[in-house]
Backbone bond lengths (Angstrom), bond angles and torsions (degrees), N, CA, C in turn:
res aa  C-N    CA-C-N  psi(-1)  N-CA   C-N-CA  omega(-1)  CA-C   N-CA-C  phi
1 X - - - 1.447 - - 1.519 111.10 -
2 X 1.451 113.88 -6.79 1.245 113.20 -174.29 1.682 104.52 -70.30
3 X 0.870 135.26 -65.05 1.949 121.55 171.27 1.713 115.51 -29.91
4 X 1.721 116.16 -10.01 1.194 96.37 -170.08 2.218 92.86 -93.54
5 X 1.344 99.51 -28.96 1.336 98.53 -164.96 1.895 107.45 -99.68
6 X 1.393 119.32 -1.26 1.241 129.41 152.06 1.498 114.59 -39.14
7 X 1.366 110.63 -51.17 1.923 124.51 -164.77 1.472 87.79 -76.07
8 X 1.055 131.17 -73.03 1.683 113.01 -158.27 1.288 131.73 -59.93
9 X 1.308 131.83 132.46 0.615 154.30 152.17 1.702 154.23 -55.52
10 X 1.550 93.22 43.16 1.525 131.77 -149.68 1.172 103.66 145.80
11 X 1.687 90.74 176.27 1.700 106.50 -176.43 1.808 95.04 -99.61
12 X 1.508 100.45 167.83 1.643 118.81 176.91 1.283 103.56 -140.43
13 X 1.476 108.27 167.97 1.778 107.10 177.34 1.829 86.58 -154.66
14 X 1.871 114.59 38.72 1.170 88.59 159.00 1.489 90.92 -161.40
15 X 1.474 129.43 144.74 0.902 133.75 164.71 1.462 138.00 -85.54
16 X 0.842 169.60 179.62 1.913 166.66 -91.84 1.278 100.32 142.57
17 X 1.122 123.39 101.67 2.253 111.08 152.49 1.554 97.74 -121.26
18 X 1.213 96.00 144.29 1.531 113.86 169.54 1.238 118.18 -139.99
19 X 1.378 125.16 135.73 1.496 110.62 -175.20 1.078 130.23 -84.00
20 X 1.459 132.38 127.15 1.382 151.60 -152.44 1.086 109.60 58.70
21 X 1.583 140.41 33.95 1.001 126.24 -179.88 1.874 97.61 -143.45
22 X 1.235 116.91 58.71 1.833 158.74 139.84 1.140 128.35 -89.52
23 X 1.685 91.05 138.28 2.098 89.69 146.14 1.439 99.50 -79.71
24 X 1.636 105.37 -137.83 1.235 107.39 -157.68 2.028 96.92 -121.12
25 X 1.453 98.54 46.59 1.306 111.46 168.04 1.346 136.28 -93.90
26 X 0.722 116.90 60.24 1.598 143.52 -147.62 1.490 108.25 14.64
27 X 1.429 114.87 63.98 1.325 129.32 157.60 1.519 101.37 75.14
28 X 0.927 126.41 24.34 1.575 135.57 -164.18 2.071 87.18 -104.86
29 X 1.191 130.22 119.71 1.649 122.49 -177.35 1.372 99.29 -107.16
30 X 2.004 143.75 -29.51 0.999 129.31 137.64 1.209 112.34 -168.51
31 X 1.680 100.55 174.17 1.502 93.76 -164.64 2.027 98.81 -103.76
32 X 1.515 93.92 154.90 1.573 93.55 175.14 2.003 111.97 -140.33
33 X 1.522 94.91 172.41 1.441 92.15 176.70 1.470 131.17 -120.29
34 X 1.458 99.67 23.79 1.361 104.35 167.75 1.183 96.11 -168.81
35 X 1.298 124.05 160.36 1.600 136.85 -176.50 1.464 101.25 -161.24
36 X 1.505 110.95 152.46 1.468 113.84 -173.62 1.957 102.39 -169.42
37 X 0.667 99.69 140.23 1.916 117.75 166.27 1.489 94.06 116.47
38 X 1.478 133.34 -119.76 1.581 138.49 -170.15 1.518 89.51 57.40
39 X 0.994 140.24 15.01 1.390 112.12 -170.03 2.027 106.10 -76.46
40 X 1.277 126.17 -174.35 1.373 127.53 -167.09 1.813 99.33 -144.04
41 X 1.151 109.17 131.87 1.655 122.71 176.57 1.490 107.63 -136.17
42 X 1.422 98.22 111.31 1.277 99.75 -173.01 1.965 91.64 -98.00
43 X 1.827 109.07 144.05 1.415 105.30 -176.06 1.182 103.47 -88.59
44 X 1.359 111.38 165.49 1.378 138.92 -163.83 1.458 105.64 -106.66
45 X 1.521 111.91 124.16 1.889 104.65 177.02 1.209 104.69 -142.54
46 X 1.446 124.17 128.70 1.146 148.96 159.09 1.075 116.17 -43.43
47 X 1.431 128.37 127.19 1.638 132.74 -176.04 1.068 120.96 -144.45
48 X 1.927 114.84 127.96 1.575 95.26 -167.91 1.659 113.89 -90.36
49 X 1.570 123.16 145.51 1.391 113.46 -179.30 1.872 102.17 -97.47
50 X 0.973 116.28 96.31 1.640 98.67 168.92 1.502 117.89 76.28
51 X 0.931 144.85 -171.72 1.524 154.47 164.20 2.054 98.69 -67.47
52 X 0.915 122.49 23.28 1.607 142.25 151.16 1.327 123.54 -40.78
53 X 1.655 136.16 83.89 1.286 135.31 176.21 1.288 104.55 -56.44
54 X 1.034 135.32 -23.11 1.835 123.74 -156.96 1.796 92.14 -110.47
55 X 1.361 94.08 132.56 1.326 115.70 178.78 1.514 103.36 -67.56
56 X 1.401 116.96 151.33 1.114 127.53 -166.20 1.932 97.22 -148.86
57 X 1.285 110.94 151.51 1.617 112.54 174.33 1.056 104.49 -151.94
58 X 1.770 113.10 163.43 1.484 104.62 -175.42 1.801 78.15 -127.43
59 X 1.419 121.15 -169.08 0.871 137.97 155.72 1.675 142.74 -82.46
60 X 1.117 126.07 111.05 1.648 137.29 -145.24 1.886 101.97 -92.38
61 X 1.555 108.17 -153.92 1.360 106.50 -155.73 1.307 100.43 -90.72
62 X 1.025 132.05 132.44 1.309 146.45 -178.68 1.948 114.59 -51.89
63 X 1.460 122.61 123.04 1.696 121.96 -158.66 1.441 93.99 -121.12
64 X 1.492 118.95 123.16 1.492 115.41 -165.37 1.839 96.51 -103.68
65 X 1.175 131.26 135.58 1.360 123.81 -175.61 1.854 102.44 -87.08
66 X 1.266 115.38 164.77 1.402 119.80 -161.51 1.814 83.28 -78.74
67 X 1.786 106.97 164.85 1.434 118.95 -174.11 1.804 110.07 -118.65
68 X 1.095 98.01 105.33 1.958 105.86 -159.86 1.870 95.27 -78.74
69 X 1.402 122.17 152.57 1.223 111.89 -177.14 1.576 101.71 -153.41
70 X 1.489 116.34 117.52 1.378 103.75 -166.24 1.853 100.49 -119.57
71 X 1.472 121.00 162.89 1.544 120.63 -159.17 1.524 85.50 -166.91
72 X 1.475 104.62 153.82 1.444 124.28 160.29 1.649 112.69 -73.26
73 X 1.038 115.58 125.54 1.907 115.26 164.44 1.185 106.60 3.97
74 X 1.546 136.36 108.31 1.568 88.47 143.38 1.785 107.63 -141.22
75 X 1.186 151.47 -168.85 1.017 152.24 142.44 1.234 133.54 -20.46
76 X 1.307 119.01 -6.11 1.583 131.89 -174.56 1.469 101.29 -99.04
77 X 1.697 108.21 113.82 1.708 100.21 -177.36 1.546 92.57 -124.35
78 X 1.772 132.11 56.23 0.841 101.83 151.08 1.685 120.60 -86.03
79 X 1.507 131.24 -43.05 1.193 98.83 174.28 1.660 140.36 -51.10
80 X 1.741 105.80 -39.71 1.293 67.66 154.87 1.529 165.68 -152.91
81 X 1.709 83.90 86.27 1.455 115.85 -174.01 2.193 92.46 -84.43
82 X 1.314 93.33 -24.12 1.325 90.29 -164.69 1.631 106.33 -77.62
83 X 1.270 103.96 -40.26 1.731 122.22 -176.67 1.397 96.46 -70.51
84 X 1.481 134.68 -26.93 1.459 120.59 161.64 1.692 118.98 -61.20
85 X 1.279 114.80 -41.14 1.044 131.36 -173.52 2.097 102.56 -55.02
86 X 1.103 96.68 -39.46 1.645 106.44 -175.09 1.587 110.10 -72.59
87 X 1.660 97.66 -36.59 1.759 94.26 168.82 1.501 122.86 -68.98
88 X 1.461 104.67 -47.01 0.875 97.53 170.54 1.739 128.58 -66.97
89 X 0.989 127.23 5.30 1.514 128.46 171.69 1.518 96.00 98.40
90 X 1.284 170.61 -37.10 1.149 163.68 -140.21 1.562 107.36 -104.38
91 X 1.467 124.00 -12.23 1.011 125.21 -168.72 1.628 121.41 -65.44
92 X 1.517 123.50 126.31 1.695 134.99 -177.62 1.222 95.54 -78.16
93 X 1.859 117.38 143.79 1.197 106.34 140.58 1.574 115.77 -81.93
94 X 1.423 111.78 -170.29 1.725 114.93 -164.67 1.557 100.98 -169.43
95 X 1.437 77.65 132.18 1.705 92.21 166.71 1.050 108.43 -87.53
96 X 1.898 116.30 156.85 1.154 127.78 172.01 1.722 104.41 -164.86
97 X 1.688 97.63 -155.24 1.647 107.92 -169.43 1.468 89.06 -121.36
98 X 1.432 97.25 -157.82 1.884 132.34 173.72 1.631 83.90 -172.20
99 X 1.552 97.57 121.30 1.352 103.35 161.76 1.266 106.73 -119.82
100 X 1.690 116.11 161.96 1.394 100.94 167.06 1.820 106.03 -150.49
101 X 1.021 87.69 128.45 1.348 129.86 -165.50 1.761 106.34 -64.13
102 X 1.343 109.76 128.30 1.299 114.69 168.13 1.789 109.68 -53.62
103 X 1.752 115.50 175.21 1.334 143.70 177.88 1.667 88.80 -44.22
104 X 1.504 124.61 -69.67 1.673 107.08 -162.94 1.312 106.89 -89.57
105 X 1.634 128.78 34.93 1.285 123.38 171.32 1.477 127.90 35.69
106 X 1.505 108.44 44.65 0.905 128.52 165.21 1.468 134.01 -118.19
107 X 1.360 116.07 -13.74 1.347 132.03 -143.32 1.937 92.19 -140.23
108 X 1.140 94.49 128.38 2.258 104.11 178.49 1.706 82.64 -86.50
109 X 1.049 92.89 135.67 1.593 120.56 162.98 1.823 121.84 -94.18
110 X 1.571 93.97 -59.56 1.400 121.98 178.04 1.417 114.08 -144.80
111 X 1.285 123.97 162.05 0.936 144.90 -179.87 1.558 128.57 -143.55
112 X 1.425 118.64 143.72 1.666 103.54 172.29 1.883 86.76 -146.98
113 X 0.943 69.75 153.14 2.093 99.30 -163.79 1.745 92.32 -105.91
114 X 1.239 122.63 131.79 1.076 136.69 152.77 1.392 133.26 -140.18
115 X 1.454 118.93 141.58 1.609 118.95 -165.64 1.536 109.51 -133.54
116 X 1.259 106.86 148.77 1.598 123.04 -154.51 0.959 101.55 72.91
117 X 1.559 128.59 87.60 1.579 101.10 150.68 1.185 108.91 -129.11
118 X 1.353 110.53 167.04 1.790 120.09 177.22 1.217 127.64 -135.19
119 X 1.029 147.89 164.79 1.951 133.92 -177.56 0.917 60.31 -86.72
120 X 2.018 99.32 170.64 1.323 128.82 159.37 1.887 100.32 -130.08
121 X 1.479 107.25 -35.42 1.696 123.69 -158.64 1.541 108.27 -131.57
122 X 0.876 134.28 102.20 1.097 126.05 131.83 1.799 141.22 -80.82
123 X 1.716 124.73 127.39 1.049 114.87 -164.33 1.530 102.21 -113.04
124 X 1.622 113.88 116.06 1.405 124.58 -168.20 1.496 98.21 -68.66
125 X 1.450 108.65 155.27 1.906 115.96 162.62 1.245 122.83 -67.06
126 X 0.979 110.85 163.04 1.431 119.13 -175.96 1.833 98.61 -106.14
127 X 1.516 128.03 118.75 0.898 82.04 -178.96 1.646 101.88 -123.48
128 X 1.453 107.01 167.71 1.820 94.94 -178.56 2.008 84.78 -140.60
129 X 2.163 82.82 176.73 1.213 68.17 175.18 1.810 117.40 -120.90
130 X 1.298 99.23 52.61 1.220 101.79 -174.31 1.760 120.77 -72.28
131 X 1.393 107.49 13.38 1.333 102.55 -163.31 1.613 154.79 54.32
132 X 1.372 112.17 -17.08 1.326 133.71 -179.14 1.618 117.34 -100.07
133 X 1.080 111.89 -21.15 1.542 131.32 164.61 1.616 122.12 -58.47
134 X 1.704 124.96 121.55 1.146 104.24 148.29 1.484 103.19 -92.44
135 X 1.627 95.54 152.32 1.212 119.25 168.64 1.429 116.37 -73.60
136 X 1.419 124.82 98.52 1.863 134.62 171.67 1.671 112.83 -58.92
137 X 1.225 112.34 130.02 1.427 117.03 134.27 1.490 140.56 -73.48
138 X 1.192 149.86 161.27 1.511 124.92 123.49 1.214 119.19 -158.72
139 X 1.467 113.17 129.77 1.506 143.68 -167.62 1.918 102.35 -80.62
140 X 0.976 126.49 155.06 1.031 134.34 179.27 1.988 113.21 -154.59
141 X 1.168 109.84 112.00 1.491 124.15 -153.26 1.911 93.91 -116.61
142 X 1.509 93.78 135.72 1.410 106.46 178.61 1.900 95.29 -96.03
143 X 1.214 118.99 125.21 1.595 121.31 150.91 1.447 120.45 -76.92
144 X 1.168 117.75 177.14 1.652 150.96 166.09 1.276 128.81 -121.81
145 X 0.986 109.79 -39.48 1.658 132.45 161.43 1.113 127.00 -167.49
146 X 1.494 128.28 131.55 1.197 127.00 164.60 1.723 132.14 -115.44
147 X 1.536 106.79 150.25 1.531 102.29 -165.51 1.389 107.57 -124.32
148 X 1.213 121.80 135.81 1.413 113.63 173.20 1.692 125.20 -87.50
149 X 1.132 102.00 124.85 1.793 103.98 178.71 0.895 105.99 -80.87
């Protein structure tokens, strides 16, 4: 695993797999240090019961929010080699995880599994040369469904 954590450029406490979209790091595509959205909204629908004044609802199709993923610079261009792949028209979606890794980033804590996914955003660095800066990424991935492990 050491070639996967050689490239970054900072520490992470969460990992990325997507399928076919690795080197040959044990399926790990990259690591990051913050992640945020995945959230899940299931819709709300009104239903009538009978000649029933009181509103009643059941629960509707489940709305997965996009999954934001932010990392220091580093040498690892598979995502986006992959988000090229989408401009250019050839681009797969791919299932994958978010794992997240105990204090010595060694150890899965949790996990959530998601399928269909696609970049939608990538947010380029800014870069200067003041030296004191890490340089940020952040990827932003559309789901289809997500499951919690």
């Amino acid at each position: 695993m050491s070639e996967l954590t050689d490239d970054v450029y900072g520490s992470y406490n969460f990992w990325l797999t997507l399928d076919g979209v690795h080197d040959d790091t044990e399926g790990v595509t990259a690591g990051f240090s913050a992640i945020s959205g995945g959230g899940i909204k299931l819709d709300k629908r009104e239903v009538t019961v009978g000649n029933s004044p009181q509103r009643e609802y059941e629960p509707g199709p489940a709305e997965f929010e996009n999954i934001t993923l932010s990392r220091g610079l580093t040498s690892n261009m598979n995502l986006v080699n992959w988000l090229q792949e989408f401009v250019d028209g050839t681009g797969k979606k791919a299932d994958g995880a978010i794992i997240q890794l105990d204090n010595d980033g060694g150890s899965e804590l949790r996990r959530w599994d998601f399928y269909g996914a696609f970049p939608v955003s990538w947010a380029g660095v800014e870069l200067s040369g003041d030296g004191s800066a890490v340089h940020m990424e952040k990827f932003e991935l559309a789901v289809g469904s997500l499951k919690f492990g």
